[in-house]
MINU-221139 format. One record per residue (C-alpha): residue in one letter; x, y, z. Coordinates in steps of 0.02 Angstrom, whole numbers, plus 50000, padded with zeros to 5 digits. Layout:
<nodes>
aXYZ/...
</nodes>
This chain:
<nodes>
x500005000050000/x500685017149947/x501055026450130/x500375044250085/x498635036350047/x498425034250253/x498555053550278/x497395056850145/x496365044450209/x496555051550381/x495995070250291/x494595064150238/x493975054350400/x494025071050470/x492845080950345/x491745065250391/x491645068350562/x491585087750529/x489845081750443/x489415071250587/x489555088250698/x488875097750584/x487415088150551/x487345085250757/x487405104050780/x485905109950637/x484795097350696/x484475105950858/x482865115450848/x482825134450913/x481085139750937/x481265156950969/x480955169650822/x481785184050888/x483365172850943/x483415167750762/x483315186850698/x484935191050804/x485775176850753/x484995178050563/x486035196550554/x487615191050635/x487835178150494/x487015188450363/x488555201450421/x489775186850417/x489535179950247/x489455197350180/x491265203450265/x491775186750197/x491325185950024/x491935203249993/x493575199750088/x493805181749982/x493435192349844/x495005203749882/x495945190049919/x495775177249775/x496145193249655/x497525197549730/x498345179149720/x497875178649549/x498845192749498/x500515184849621/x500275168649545/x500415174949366/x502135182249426/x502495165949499/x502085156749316/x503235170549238/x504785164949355/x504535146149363/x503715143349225/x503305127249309/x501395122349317/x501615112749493/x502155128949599/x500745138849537/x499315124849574/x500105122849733/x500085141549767/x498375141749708/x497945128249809/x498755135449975/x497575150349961/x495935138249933/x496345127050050/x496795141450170/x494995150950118/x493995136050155/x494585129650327/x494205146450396/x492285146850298/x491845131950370/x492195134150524/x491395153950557/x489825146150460/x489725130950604/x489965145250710/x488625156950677/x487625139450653/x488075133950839/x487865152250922/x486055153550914/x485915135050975/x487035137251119/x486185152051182/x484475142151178/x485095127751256/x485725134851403/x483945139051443/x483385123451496/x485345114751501/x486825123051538/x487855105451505/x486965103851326/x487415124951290/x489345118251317/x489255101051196/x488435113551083/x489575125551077/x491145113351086/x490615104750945/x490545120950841/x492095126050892/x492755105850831/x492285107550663/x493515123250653/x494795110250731/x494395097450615/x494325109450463/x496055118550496/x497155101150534/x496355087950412/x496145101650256/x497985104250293/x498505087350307/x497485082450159/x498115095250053/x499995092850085/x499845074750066/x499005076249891/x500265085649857/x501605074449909/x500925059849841/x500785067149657/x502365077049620/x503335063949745/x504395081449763/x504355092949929/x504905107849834/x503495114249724/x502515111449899/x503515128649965/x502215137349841/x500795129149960/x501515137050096/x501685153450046/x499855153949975/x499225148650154/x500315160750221/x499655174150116/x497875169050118/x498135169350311/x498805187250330/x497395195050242/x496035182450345/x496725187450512/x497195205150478/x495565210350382/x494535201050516/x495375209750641/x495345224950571/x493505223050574/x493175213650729/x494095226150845/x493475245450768/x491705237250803/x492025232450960/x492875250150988/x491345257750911/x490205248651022/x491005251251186/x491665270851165/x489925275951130/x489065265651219/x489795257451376/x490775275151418/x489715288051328/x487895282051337/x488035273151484/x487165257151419/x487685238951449/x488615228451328/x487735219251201/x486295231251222/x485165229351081/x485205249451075/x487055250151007/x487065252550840/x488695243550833/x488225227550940/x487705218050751/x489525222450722/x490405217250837/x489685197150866/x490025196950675/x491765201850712/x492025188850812/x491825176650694/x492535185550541/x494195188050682/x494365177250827/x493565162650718/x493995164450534/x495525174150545/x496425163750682/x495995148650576/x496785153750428/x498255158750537/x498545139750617/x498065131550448/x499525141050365/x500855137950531/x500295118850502/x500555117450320/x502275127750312/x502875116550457/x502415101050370/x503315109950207/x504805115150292/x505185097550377/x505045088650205/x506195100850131/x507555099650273/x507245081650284/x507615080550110/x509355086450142/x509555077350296/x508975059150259/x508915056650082/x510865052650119/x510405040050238/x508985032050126/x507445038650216/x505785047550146/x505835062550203/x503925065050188/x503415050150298/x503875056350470/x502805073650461/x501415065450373/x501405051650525/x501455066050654/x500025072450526/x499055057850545/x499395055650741/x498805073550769/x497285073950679/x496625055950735/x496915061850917/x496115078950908/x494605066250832/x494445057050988/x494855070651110/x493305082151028/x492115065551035/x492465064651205/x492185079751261/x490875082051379/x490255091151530/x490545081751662/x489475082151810/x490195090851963/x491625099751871/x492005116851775/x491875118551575/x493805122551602/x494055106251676/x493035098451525/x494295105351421/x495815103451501/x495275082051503/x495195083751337/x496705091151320/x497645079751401/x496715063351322/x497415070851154/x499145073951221/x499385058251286/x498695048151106/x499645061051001/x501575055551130/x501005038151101/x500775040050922/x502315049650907/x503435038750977/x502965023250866/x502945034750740/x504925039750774/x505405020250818/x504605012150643/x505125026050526/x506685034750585/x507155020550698/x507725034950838/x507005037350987/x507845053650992/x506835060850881/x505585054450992/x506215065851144/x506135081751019/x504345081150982/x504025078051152/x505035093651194/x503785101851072/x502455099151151/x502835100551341/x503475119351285/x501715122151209/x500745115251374/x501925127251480/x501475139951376/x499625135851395/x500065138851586/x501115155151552/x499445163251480/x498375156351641/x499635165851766/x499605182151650/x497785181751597/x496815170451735/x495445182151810/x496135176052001/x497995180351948/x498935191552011/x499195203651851/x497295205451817/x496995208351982/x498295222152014/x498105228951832/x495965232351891/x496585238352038/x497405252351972/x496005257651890/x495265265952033/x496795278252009/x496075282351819/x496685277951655/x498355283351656/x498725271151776/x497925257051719/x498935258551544/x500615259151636/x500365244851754/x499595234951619/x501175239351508/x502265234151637/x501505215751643/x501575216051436/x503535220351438/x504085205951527/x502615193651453/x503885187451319/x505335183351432/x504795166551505/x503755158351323/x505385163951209/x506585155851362/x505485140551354/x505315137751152/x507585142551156/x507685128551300/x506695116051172/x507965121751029/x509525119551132/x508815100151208/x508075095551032/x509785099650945/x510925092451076/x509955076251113/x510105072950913/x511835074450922/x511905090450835/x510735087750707/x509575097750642/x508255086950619/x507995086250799/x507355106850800/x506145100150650/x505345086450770/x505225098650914/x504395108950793/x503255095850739/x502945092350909/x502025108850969/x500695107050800/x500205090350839/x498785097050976/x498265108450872/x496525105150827/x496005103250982/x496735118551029/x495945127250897/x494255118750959/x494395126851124/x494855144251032/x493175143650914/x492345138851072/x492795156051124/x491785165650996/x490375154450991/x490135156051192/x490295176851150/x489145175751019/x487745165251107/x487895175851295/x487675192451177/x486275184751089/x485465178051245/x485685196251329/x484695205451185/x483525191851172/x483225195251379/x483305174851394/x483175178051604/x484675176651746/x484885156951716/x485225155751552/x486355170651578/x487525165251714/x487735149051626/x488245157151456/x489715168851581/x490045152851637/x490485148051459/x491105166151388/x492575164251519/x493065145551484/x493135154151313/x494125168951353/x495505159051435/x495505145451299/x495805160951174/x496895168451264/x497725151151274/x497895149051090/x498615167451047/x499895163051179/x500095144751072/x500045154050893/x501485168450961/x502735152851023/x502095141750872/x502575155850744/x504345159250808/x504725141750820/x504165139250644/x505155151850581/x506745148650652/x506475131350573/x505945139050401/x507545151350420/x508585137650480/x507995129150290/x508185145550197/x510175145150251/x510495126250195/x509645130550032/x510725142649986/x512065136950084/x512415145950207/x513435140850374/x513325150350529/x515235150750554/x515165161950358/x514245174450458/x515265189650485/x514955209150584/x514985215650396/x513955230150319/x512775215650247/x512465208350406/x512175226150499/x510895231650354/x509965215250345/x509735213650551/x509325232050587/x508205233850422/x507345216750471/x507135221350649/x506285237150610/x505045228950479/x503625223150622/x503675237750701/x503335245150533/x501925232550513/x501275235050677/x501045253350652/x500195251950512/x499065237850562/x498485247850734/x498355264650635/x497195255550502/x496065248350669/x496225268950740/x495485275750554/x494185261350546/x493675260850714/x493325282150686/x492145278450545/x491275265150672/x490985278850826/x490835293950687/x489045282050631/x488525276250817/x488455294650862/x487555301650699/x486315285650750/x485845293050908/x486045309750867/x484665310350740/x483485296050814/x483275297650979/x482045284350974/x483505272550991/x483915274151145/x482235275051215/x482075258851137/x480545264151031/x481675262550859/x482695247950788/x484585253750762/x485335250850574/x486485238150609/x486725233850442/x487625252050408/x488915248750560/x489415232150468/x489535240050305/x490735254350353/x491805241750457/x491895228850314/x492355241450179/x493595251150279/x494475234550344/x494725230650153/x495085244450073/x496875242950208/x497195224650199/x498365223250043/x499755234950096/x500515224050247/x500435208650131/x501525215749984/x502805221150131/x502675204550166/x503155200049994/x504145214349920/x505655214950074/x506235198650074/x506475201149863/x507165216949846/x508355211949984/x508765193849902/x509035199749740/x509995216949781/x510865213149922/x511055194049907/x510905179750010/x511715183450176/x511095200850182/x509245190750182/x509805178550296/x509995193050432/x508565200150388/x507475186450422/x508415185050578/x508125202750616/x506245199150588/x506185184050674/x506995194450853/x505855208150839/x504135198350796/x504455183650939/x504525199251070/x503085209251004/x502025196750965/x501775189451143/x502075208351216/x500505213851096/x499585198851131/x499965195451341/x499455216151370/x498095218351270/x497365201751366/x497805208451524/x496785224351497/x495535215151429/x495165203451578/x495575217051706/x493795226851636/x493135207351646/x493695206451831/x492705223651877/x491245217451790/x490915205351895/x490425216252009/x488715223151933/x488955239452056/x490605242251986/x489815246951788/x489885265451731/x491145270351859/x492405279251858/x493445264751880/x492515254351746/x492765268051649/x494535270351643/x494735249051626/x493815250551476/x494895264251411/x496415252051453/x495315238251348/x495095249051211/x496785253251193/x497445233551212/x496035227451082/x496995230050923/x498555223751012/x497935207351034/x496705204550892/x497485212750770/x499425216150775/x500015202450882/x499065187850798/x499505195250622/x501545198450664/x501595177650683/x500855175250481/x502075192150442/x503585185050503/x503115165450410/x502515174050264/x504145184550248/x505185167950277/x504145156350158/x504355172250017/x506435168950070/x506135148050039/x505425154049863/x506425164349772/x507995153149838/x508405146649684/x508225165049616/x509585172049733/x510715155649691/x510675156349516/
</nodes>
C-alpha cells in the first residue's frame, strides 16, 4: 500500500466527522423567532465581510501567481500556490459558518441545560479544529503523493501564508473598530450595557468575532501547520535522503497522529457532572496529548528508527502546554496581574495603561526562554542535528486542533451570551452562558499565547531551511555592512507592520463611533428603545474600511524579502529574516499578553454589577480599548508576517542562487 494514501485517508475521515458535527449541531431546533433574527444578522454580516474579503483576496493571488508562472514557469508551483490560498479560504469558511450555526443553538440551550449549551458550543468550535488540521493534512499529502517532490510544495506554503495574513488582519481589522465603536459610545458615553440591543454597533461586533477570533485565527494555524509540514520535508530532504529515508513520511505520521487524536479528544468531550467547562477542556486536552506522545513515539521508532527524535517532539509539546500555563498566570481572572492591573483603575486611566504595560514588557521573557530551551535540548539530544529542531517543531502542531476547538469555542460562547442578553433569555440562562464566555476567554487567550510561540518556532525552522538552501553556514556569518543592514532593516520591519496595522484599526474604528453617534444623534428613538438601530450600516462601514487597508502589509510581506535577496544577496536576507524573526517573537507575545491583560482586568470589575459606569470601569475600559487591536489585530498578524516573509525567502531561493 502506497504510505501517503493513510494521511489522505486520515483528511478525509476528518471532513466526515466535521459532517457528523455539523449535522449534530443543525439538527437542534431553536424555537425562538427573535433569537433567530439576532443570530439571522450576525451571519448575514459574516458571509457578507467574507465574500467581499475572499473576493480581495483570490484577486490579489491571481495577479502573484501569474508572477509566479512568469519565474518558474513550472505548472506545479502555481497549482500549489493556488491551492495554499483555497485550501487556506475554506478551513476558515467552514468553520465561522458552524459558528454562527452553533451560536444561536448554544444560547437556547442553556435555557433549559447549561451542560447541553457547552457540547453545543464545543462541537462548533470542533469543526474549526477538524477543518484547519485535516484540510491541511489532506492538502499537503495530495501534494506529496503526486509530484513525489517537497519543493513545488514551498508554493503551498506561501499561498496559506498569504491567504492567512489578509484572513486574520482584515478580520481583525474589522472585529476590533466594532468592538471600539460599540463600547466608546456606548459602555463610556451612553452609559448602556454591553450587548445592548440599543448600540448600533452590537450587530458588528458578534460578527467580528467570527470574521476575527474565528475565521482569521483559523487561517493563521492552517498556514503555521502546512509551512511546518513543508519546511520539515524540505530539510528532511537534505538530511535523510543521504541516509535512505523518505523524508515525507515522518511529518505526514505526526500528521496523521495529530489529527486522529484531536478526533477522539473532541468526541469525548463532555460536561462532566460536578466539574467546570475549564476542567472539560483541560481532560480533553490531556486525552489528546497523551494519544498524540504515544503515536509519536511509534511513529519515530518504525520510521526513523530513533528514539531521539522521539524526545524532540516531546520537547515540542511540553513547551506548548507550559505555555498554555504562562497565559493562565498572565491572563487568569484570580491572577495576580489582572487583579493588580483592575486595581489600578481606581487611580484612572493613566494608571491602568502603565501597570498593564509593565505586565506586557516582561510577558515574552519566560515563552521565548521556554521555546530556546526546546531548541538547545532538541539539537543536543540529536547529536547536533538539525533534524531534531524540526521534530520539536513538529511536536508543538500536533495538539493543534483541539486547541483550535477550544479557541472557536471562544467566539461561539461570545456570540450566544450576547445573543441571549438582547434576546432578555432571564438570569439562568445568563450566568450559565458567563460561565461559558470565560472558559472561552481563557482558551483564546490560550491559543494566541500557542500561535505567538508556534510562529517563532516555525520560523526559526523555516530560516534555519532558507540558510541550507542557499548554503549558508553560521560560522560564514561575519559583523559586515551586509549583516548590519539586513538585522537592523529586518528588525525594524514589524514595528513598521505594527504601526500600520493599529493605525488602520484607529481610522476604521473612527468611521465606526463617527456612525454610532450620527445614530443617536438624529433618532433619539433609539435609545428610548422605541426605534430599531441600522445595524446593517455599522457592518458595512467596518467591512469596507477593513478592506480597502488589507493589501498593503501583505506586499511588505512579499516585496522585502525580494528586493533584499536579489539586491543585496543571500546573507544580507539571511539577517534580515533574523532581524524579523527577534523583533516579531518579542512583540508578538508583548501585543498579545497586554492587550489580554487589559482586557480581563475590565472582565474582573464586571463582575461586580455595582462596579459598571464608574469611574473605575471607565478608565478599565479605556485600558481595553487601547489593548484590543494589540491582541486581535497586531500580535496575531506579526506571527503570519514573520512566516510569510520567511516562506517568500524559501521561494525565490533558487532566484538568489542562480
Amino acid at each position: 500500500m502506497d504510505p501517503y494514501l493513510a494521511p489522505i485517508f486520515t483528511g478525509l475521515l476528518a471532513m466526515a466527522v466535521m459532517a457528523y458535527l455539523a449535522y449534530s449541531i443543525v439538527r437542534e431546533p431553536v424555537k425562538d423567532d427573535y433569537m433567530l433574527s439576532i443570530a439571522g444578522s450576525i451571519e448575514e454580516g459574516a458571509k457578507a465581510f467574507i465574500k467581499r474579503q475572499y473576493r480581495t483576496i483570490i484577486l490579489f493571488s491571481l495577479f502573484i501567481s501569474t508572477i509566479l508562472w512568469i519565474f518558474t514557469r513550472d505548472p506545479r508551483y502555481v497549482g500549489s500556490f493556488l491551492l495554499g490560498v483555497l485550501l487556506s479560504l475554506l478551513s476558515a469558511y467552514i468553520g465561522m459558518v458552524m459558528a454562527v450555526k452553533a451560536n444561536v443553538r448554544t444560547a437556547y440551550a442553556a435555557m433549559s441545560s447549561p451542560s447541553k449549551a457547552f457540547s453545543t458550543a464545543f462541537r462548533g468550535g470542533g469543526i474549526m479544529g477538524l477543518s484547519v488540521t485535516g484540510l491541511s493534512l489532506l492538502g499537503v499529502s495530495m501534494l506529496v503523493w503526486l509530484f513525489r517532490d517537497p519543493a513545488p510544495l514551498v508554493a503551498f506554503g506561501f499561498g496559506s501564508s498569504l491567504s492567512a495574513l489578509f484572513a486574520q488582519l482584515g478580520g481583525g481589522i474589522f472585529t476590533k473598530a466594532a468592538d471600539i465603536g460599540a463600547d466608546l459610545v456606548g459602555k463610556i458615553e451612553q452609559k448602556i450595557p454591553e450587548d445592548d440591543p440599543r448600540n448600533p454597533a452590537v450587530i458588528a461586533d458578534q460578527v467580528g468575532d467570527n470574521v476575527g477570533d474565528c475565521a482569521g485565527r483559523g487561517s493563521d494555524l492552517f498556514e503555521s501547520i502546512s509551512d511546518d509540514y513543508v519546511t520539515a520535508m524540505l530539510l528532511g530532504s537534505l538530511l535523510l535522503y543521504p541516509l535512505g529515508r523518505d523524508p515525507a513520511l515522518f511529518p505526514l505520521a505526526l500528521g496523521v497522529v495529530g489529527v486522529s487524536s484531536t478526533i477522539i479528544g473532541i468526541l469525548i468531550t463532555r460536561r462532566w457532572r460536578g466539574i467546570k467547562p475549564m476542567a472539560s477542556f483541560n481532560i480533553s486536552l490531556i486525552v489528546t496529548v497523551a494519544l498524540c506522545s504515544i503515536g509519536a513515539l511509534i511513529s519515530s521508532i518504525i520510521l526513523l528508527g530513533d528514539m531521539r527524535i522521539f524526545y524532540s517532539v516531546l520537547s515540542g509539546m511540553a513547551t506548548m502546554l507550559i505555555i498554555g500555563l504562562v497565559s493562565q498566570h498572565y491572563l487568569g481572572l484570580e491572577r495576580f496581574p489582572v487583579r493588580n492591573v483592575a486595581r489600578s483603575s481606581e487611580y484612572g486611566a493613566a494608571i491602568n495603561i502603565i501597570t498593564g504595560l509593565s505586565y506586557a514588557l516582561q510577558s515574552p521573557f519566560i515563552p521565548i526562554l521556554l521555546v530556546l530551551l526546546s531548541i538547545l535540548f532538541s539539537y543536543y539530544i540529536t547529536g547536533g542535528s538539525l533534524y531534531g529542531i524540526v521534530g520539536a517543531n513538529l511536536g508543538t502542531d500536533l495538539a493543534t486542533g483541539i486547541i483550535m476547538s477550544g479557541d472557536a469555542f471562544g467566539p461561539i460562547s461570545d456570540n450566544a451570551a450576547g445573543i441571549a442578553e438582547m434576546a432578555g433569555t432571564g438570569m439562568k440562562s445568563l450566568e450559565a452562558l458567563s460561565e461559558l464566555d470565560s472558559m472561552g476567554n481563557t482558551t483564546k487567550a490560550y491559543t494566541k499565547a500557542f500561535a505567538a510561540a508556534s510562529g517563532a518556532f516555525s520560523t526559526v525552522v523555516i530560516l534555519v531551511t532558507f540558510n541550507e538552501m542557499v548554503g549558508i553556514r553560521l560560522e560564514a556569518f561575519s559583523i559586515g555592512p551586509s549583516f548590519i543592514v539586513g538585522v537592523l532593516l529586518g528588525g525594524v520591519l514589524p514595528f513598521l507592520f505594527s504601526s500600520y496595522a493599529i493605525g488602520a484599526t484607529a481610522r476604521t474604528a473612527y468611521r465606526v463611533v463617527e456612525e454610532v453617534r450620527r445614530q443617536f444623534r438624529e433618532r433619539p428613538g433609539i435609545l428610548e428603545g422605541r426605534e430599531r438601530p441600522d445595524y446593517s450600516r455599522c457592518v458595512d462601514i467596518a467591512t469596507r474600511y477593513a478592506l480597502y487597508q488589507m493589501p498593503l502589509p501583505g506586499l511588505l510581506g512579499i516585496a522585502a524579502p525580494v528586493m533584499v535577496g536579489l539586491l543585496l544577496g543571500k546573507y544580507a536576507l539571511s539577517a534580515m529574516l533574523l532581524g524579523a524573526l527577534t523583533s516579531s517573537s518579542i512583540l508578538s507575545p508583548f501585543f498579545t499578553f497586554g492587550g489580554g491583560i487589559w482586557d480581563n482586568a475590565k472582565k474582573h470589575i464586571e463582575r461586580e454589577s455595582w462596579m459598571k459606569g464608574t469611574p473605575t470601569h471607565t478608565a478599565a475600559v479605556t485600558g481595553d480599548t487601547v489593548g484590543d487591536p494589540l491582541k486581535d489585530v497586531a500580535g496575531p498578524s506579526l506571527n503570519i508576517f514573520m512566516k510569510l516573509m520567511n516562506m517568500t525567502a524559501l521561494l525565490i531561493a533558487p532566484i538568489i542562487l542562480s
